[in-house]
C-alpha positions as CSV (number, residue, x, y, z in Angstrom):
1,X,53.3,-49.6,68.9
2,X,53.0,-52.1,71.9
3,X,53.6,-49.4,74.1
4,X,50.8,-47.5,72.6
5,X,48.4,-50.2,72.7
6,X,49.3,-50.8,76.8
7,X,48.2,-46.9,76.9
8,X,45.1,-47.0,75.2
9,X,43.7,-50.9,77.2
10,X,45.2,-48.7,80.6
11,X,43.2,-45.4,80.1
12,X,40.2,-47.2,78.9
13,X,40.3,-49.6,82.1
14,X,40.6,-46.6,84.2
15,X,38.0,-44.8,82.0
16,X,35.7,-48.1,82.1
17,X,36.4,-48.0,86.1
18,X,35.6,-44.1,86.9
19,X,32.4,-44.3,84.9
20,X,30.8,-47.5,86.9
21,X,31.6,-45.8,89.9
22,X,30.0,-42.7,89.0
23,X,27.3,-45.0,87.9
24,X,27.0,-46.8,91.6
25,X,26.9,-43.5,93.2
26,X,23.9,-42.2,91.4
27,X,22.4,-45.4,92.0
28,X,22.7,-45.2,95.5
29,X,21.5,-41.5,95.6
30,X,18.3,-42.6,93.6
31,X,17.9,-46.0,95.6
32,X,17.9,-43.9,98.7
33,X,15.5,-41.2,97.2
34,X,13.3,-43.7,96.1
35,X,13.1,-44.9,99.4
36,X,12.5,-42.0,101.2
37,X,9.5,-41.4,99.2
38,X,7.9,-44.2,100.5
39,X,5.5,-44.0,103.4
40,X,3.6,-47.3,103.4
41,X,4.6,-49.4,106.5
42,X,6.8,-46.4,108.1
43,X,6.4,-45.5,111.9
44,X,5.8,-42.1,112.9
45,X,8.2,-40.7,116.0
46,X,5.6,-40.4,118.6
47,X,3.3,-42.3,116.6
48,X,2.5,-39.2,115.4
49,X,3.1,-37.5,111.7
50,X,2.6,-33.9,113.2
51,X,5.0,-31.5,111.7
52,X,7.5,-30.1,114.8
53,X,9.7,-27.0,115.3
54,X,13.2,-27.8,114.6
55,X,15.0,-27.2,117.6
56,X,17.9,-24.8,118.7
57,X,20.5,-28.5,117.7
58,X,19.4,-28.8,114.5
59,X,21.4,-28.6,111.6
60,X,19.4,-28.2,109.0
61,X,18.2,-24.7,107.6
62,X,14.3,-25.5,107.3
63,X,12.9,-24.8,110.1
64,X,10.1,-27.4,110.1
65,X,10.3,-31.3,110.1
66,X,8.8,-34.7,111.3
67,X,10.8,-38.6,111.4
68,X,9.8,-41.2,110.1
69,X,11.3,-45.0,110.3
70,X,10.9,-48.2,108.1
71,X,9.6,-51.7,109.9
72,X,13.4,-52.6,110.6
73,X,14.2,-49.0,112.3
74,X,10.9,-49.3,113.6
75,X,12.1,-51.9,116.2
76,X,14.1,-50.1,118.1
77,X,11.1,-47.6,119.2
78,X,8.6,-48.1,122.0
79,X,5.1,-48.5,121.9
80,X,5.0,-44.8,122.3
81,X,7.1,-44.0,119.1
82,X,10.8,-43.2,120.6
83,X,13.8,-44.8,120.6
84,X,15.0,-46.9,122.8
85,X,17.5,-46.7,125.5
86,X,20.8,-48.1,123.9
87,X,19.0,-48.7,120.8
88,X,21.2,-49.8,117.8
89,X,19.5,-50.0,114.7
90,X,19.8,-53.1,112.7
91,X,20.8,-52.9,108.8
92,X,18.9,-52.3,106.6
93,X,16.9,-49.2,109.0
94,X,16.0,-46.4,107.0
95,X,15.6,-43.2,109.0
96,X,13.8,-40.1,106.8
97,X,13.2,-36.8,108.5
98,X,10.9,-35.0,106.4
99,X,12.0,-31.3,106.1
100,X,9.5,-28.1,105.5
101,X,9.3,-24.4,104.7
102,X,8.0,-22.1,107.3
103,X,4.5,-22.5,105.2
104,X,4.8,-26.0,106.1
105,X,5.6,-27.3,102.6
106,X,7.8,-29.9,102.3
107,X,11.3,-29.2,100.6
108,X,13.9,-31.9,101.5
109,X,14.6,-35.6,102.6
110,X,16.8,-36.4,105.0
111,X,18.0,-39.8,105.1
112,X,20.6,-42.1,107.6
113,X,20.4,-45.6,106.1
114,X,22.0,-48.5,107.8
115,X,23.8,-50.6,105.2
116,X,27.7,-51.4,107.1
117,X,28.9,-53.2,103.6
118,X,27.8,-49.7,101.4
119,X,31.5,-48.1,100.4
120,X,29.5,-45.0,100.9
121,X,29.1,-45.4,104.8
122,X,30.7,-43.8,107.4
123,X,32.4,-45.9,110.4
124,X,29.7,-46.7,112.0
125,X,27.8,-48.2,109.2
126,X,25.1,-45.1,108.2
127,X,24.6,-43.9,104.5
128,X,23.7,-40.2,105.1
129,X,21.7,-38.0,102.2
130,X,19.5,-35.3,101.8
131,X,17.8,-34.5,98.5
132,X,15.2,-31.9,97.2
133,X,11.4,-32.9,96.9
134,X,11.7,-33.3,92.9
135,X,15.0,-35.7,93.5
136,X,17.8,-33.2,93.3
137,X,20.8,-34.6,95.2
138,X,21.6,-31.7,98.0
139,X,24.2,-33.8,99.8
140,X,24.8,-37.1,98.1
141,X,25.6,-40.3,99.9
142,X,29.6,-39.7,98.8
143,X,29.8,-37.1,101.7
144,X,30.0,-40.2,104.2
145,X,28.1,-37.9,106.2
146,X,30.9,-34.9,106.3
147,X,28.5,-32.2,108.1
148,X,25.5,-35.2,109.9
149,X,27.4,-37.6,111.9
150,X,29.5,-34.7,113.6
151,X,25.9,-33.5,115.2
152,X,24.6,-36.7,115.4
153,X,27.2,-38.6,117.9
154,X,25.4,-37.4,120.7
155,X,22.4,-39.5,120.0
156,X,21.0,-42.9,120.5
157,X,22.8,-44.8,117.6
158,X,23.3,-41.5,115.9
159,X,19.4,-40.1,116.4
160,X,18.4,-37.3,118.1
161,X,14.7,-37.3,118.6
162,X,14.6,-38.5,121.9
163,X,17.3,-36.0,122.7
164,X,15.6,-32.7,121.4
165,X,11.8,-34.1,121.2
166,X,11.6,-36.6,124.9
């Protein structure tokens, strides 16, 4: 009977343990959505919210796009909207490339998010995501990047605006 009871308090503990941490990593995913949503007080790559070209680096499947960085992120650009030379982007930067259709509609966020102390973040401290315009997680911040960071090393803290778009 004893034995049985250790069982059941173990399973539910584990039980009680998988469910929160679901629980955080939806969280996170709808923090981060929420966030990229956002435009108010967001700087412009270029200073400038003109919908580009990908380019022949990109990643990403739609071929359309344009970047966009919170106040934080924000201080490692110039006064003409790029990044810095040897720029490293304090926490709390939030990074969102807009993605579009070849009809120029929008379809996806992408999203690098500074946050070292997040579980979800990869060595370097970036929380990477990408989600549909109505929410939909395409990539989810669990991922720790697996298919972003690979690309991105070549850049200025992990960006590659200045790279493809000087």
């Amino acid at each position: 009977m004893k034995t049985n009871f250790l069982v059941l308090v173990s399973c539910s503990t584990l039980l009680l343990y998988l469910i929160s941490g679901c629980s955080k990593k939806t969280e996170t995913d709808a923090m981060l959505y929420d966030l990229s949503k956002e435009t108010t007080d967001f700087v412009w790559y270029k200073n400038s919210d003109e919908i580009l070209e990908s380019s022949s680096g990109s990643g990403h499947t739609e071929p359309k796009f344009r970047t966009r960085y919170n106040t934080l992120a924000a201080t490692q650009l110039n006064a003409e909207g790029k990044v810095v030379d040897n720029a490293v982007f304090p926490e709390g930067s939030l990074i969102v490339k807009d993605l579009f259709n070849n009809k120029d509609n929008f379809c996806t966020y992408a999203i690098m998010y500074k946050d070292s102390d997040n579980e979800d973040a990869d060595a370097d401290g970036w929380v990477w995501a990408t989600y549909k315009e109505n929410g939909g997680v395409k990539k989810s911040v669990t991922k720790m990047g697996d298919g972003c960071n690979s690309c991105h090393s070549g850049g200025l803290d992990f960006t590659l605006m200045n790279t493809y778009f000087p």
